[in-house]
C-alpha positions in Angstrom: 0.0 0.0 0.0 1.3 3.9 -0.8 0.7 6.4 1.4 1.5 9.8 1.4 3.0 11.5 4.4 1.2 14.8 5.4 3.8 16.8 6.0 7.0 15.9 3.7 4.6 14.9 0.8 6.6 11.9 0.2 5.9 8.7 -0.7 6.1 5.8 1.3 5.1 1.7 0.6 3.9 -0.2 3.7 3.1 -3.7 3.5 0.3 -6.0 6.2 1.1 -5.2 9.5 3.8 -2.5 9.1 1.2 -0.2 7.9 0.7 2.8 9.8 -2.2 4.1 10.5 -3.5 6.8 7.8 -6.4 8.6 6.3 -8.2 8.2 3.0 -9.7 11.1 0.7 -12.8 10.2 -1.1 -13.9 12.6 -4.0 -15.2 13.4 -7.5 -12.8 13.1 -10.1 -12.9 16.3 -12.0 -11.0 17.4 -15.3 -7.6 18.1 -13.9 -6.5 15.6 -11.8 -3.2 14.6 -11.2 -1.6 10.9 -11.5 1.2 9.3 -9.4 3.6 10.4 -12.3 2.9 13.5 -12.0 2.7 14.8 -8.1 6.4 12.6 -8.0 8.1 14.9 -10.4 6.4 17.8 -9.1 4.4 18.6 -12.3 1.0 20.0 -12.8 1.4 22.1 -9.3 -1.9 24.8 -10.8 -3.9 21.9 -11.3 -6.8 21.6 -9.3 -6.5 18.0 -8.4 -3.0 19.3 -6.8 -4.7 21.7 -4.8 -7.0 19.5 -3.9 -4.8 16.8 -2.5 -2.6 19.5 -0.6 -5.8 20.6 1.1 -6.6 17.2 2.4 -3.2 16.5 3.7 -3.6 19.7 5.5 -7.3 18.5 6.9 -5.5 15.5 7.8 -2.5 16.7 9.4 -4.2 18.9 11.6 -6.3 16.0 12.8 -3.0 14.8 13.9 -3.0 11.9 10.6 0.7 11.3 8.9 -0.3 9.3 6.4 -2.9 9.4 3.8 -4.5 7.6 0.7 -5.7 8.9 -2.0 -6.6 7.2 -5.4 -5.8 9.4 -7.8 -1.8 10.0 -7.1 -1.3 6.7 -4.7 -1.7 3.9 -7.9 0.6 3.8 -10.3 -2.6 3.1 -13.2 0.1 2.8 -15.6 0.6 -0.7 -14.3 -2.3 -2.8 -14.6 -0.9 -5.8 -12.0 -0.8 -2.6 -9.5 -4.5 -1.5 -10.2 -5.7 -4.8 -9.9 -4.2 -5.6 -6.9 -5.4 -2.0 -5.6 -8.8 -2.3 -6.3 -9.1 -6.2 -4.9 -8.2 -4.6 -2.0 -9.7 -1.3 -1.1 -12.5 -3.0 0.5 -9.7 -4.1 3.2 -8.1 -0.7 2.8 -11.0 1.6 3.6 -12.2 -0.9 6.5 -8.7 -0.4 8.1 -8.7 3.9 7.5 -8.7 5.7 10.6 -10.7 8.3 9.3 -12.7 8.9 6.0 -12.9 12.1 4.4 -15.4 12.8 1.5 -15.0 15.9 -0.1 -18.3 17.0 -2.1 -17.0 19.6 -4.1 -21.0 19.9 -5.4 -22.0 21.4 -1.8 -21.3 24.8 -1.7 -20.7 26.9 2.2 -22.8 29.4 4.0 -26.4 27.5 2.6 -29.2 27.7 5.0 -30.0 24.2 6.5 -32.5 22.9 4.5 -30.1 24.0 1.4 -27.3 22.2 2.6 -29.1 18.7 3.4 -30.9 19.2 -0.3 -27.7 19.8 -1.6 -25.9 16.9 0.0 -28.6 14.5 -0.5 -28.1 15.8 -4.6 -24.3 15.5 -4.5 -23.2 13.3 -7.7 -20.9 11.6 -5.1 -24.0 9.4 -3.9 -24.7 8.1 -8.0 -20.8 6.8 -8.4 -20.8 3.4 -9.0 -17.0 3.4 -7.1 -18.1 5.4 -3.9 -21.0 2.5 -2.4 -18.2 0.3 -0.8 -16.7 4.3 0.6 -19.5 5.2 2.4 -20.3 1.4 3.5 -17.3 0.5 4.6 -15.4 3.0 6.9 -16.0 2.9 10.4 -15.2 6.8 10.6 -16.4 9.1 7.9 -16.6 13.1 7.9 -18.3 14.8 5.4 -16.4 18.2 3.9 -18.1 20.5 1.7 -16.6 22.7 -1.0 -15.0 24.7 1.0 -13.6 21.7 3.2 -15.2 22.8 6.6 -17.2 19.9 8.3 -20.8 19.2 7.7 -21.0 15.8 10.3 -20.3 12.5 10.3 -21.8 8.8 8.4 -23.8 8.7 12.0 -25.0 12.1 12.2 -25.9 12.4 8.7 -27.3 8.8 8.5 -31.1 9.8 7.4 -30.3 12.4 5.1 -27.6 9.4 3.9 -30.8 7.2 3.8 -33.1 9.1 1.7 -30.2 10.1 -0.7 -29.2 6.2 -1.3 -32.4 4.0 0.4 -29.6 2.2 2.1 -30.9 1.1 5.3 -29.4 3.2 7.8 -28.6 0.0 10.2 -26.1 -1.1 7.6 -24.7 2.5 7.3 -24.4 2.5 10.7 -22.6 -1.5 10.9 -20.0 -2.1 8.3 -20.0 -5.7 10.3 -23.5 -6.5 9.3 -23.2 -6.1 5.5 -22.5 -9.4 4.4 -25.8 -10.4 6.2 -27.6 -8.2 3.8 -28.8 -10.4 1.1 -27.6 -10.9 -2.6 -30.5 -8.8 -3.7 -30.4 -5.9 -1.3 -26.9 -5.1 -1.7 -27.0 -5.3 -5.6 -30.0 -2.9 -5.2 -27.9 -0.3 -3.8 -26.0 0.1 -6.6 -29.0 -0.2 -9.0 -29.0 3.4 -10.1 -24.8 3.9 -9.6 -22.9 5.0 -12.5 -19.4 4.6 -13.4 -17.3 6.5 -16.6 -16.1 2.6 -17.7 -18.7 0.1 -18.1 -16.7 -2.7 -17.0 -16.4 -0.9 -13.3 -20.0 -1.4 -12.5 -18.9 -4.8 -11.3 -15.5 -4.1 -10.3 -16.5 -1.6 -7.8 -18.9 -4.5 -5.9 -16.1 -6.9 -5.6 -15.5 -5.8 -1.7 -18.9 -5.7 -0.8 -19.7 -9.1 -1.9 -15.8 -10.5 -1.1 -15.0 -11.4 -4.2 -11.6 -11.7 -6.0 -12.0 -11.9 -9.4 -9.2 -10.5 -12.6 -10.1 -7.2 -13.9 -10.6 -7.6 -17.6 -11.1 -3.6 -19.0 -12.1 -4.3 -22.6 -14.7 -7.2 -22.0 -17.5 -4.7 -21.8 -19.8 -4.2 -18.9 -22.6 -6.8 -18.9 -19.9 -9.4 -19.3 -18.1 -8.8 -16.3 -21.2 -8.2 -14.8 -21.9 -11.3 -15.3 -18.6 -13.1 -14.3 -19.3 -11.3 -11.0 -22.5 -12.7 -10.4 -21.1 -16.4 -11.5 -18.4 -16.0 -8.7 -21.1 -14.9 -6.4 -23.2 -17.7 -6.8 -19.7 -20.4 -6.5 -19.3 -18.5 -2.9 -22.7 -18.2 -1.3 -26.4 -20.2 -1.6 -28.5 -17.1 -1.5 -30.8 -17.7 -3.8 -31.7 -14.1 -4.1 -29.1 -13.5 -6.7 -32.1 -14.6 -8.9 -34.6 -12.1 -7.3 -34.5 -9.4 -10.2 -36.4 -8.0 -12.6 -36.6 -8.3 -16.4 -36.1 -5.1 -17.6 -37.5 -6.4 -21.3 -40.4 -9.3 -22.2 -37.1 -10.8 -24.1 -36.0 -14.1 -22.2 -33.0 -13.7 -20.5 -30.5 -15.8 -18.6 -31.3 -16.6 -14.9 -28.2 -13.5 -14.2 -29.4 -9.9 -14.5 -28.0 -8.2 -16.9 -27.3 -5.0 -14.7 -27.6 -3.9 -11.3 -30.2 -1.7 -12.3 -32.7 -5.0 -12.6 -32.4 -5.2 -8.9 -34.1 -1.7 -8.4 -37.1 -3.1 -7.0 -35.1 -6.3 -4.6 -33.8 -3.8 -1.7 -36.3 -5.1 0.5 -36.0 -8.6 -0.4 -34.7 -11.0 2.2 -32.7 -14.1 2.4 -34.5 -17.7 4.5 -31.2 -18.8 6.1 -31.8 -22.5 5.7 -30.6 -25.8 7.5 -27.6 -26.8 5.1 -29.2 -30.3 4.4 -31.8 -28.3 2.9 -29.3 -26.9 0.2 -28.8 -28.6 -2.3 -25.4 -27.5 -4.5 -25.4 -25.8 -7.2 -22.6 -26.8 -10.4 -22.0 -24.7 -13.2 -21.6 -26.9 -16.1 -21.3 -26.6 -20.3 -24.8 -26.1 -20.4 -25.5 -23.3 -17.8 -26.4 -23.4 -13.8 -27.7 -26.4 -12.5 -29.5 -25.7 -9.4 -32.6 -27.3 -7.4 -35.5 -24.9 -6.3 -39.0 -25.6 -4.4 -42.2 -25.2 -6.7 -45.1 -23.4 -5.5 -46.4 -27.0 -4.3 -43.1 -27.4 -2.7 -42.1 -30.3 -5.0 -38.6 -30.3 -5.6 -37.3 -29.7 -9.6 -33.7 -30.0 -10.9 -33.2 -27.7 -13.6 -30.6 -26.9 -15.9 -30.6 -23.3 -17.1 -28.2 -21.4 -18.8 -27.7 -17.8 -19.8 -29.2 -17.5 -23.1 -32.0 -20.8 -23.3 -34.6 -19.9 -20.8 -37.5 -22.2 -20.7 -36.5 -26.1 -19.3 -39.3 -27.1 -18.6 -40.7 -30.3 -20.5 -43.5 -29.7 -22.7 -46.9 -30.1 -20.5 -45.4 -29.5 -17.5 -47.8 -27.4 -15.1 -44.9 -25.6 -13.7 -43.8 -22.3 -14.8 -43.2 -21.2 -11.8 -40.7 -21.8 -8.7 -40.1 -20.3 -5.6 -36.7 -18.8 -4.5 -35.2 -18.3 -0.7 -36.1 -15.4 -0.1 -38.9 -12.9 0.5 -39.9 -9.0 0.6 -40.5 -7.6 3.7 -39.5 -4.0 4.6 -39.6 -4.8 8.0 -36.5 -5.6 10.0 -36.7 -9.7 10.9 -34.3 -11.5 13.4 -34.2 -14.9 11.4 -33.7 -16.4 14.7 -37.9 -16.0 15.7 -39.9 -18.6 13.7 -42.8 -16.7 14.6 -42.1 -13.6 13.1 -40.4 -14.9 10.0 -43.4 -16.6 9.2 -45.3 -13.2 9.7 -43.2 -11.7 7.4 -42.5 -14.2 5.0 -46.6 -15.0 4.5 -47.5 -14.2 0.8 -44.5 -12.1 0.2 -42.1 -15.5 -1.1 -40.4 -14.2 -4.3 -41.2 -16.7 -7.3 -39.3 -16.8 -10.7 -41.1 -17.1 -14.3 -38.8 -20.1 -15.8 -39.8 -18.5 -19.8 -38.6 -15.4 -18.3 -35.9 -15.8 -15.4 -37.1 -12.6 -14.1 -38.8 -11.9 -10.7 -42.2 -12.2 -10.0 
């Protein structure tokens, strides 16, 4: 990991449990930011993206911080191994930050109250694709406005946070209790993200669903989307991975083709079932093989791939099967048969087999 000190403004590379502790900037690219190149030889000093990481080592060293990360000077992108082991592990990098700092260069000072909350709750910073696993992760985060004076902190701005993302403010307040958060919920979060390279809306979701996979820029978006999903389903059973949306009548594959077609999943959640009750699933040369529950709770093997939708044998009653999972905006402890079974009554999440969309 490189860090920048504070004070000297000189680069330093820590490794495990040599690292120091440090802060991290978070921010909006803009038009003239600098690269590693070109803070080490000192050029581009007028830039804005200059001024605007001198500013943040000053927020940072007056908070008493000696170190700090920052992603636009602290990878060396002209080296894809480095990027790709960066951006495997910012996840572990921002969980580890002392303090977070996310400057909103899109919130202007001296706003009346209700003109600074509208104006934070507009910020562009909350549509990145790249910034979800920023604010979820870090324990410690302080908002900055444009002028890089304090506006509060994740906890104190958590409902305004909220109604700017529909992230449940439980899991803004517990970066611990994400990865209970189910398939669908998470993806929904980033349903209506946006990233500049179409291959980064799955690359920047590799940490919150701890996943490793290589970064293949050129493969085009709904392809690595789809390899992300594929390793997804290799590391966990949730079955709402499948709890999405058809955003067309066209039959697709039983993977969505974006995060956008879990818009409508943020409320959907996963029935944390006996292992014996699991049955695995294989990938194989003709698409996922998996075992799911029919309406009548008869138990179907089918084989589906990503591009020939409908298995079912000619006849067959069937269209329909049910998946683990069910909507329930209501917070549930899993744990209370009783109240899962409230929640969970007539609010199971089926899947159309012609249409591998949710239902």
């Amino acid at each position: 990991m490189r860090l920048l000190h504070t004070s000297s403004l000189v680069f330093q590379e820590f490794f495990d449990e040599h690292t120091p502790s440090y802060a991290i900037l978070s921010h909006r690219w803009g038009e003239q930011e600098v690269s590693y190149a070109d803070f080490l030889a000192g050029r581009k000093q007028d830039h804005a993206g200059h001024i605007k990481v001198l500013n943040a080592c000053r927020i940072a060293s007056s908070n008493r911080h000696d170190w700090m990360w920052i992603d636009t000077i602290c990878i060396d992108k002209t080296s894809s191994a480095e990027l790709t082991e960066a951006i495997n592990s910012m996840f572990e990098w921002y969980a580890r930050s002392q303090i977070y700092y996310v400057y909103l260069r899109d919130v202007p000072p001296e706003l009346t109250a209700e003109q600074t909350n509208n104006a934070f709750q507009r910020s562009e910073w909350f549509s990145r694709g790249w910034t979800l696993q920023e604010l979820l992760v870090p324990k410690h985060i302080l908002f900055l406005n444009s002028a890089w004076k304090s506006m509060g902190t994740k906890s104190e701005l958590s409902p305004a946070i909220h109604q700017a993302t529909k992230i449940p403010e439980w899991y803004l307040q517990r970066p611990d209790q994400i990865c209970f958060a189910s398939v669908a919920s998470r993806m929904s979060w980033a349903a209506r993200r946006t990233t500049t390279r179409s291959e980064d809306v799955a690359y920047s979701l590799l940490g919150i669903f701890n996943i490793n996979m290589p970064l293949l820029y050129g493969e085009r978006g709904h392809q690595a989307f789809f390899r992300l999903q594929l390793e997804i389903a290799k590391a966990s059973d949730d079955e709402s991975i499948f709890a999405w949306t058809s955003p067309t009548n066209e039959p697709c594959g039983m993977f969505a083709p974006w995060p956008s077609a879990f818009a409508g999943s943020g409320d959907v959640k996963s029935l944390h079932l006996p292992p014996e009750d699991r049955i695995p699933w294989k990938w194989t040369n003709k698409g996922l093989q998996l075992y799911l529950a029919s309406p009548l709770n008869t138990k179907a093997s089918m084989t589906m791939g990503n591009s020939l939708m409908d298995h079912t044998k000619p006849g067959e009653p069937h269209k329909l099967v049910t998946l683990g999972c069910f909507k329930s905006d209501v917070d549930v402890d899993m744990r209370d048969a009783k109240a899962l079974r409230a929640a969970m009554k007539g609010r199971i999440v089926l899947i159309e087999l012609q249409r591998m969309g949710a239902r």
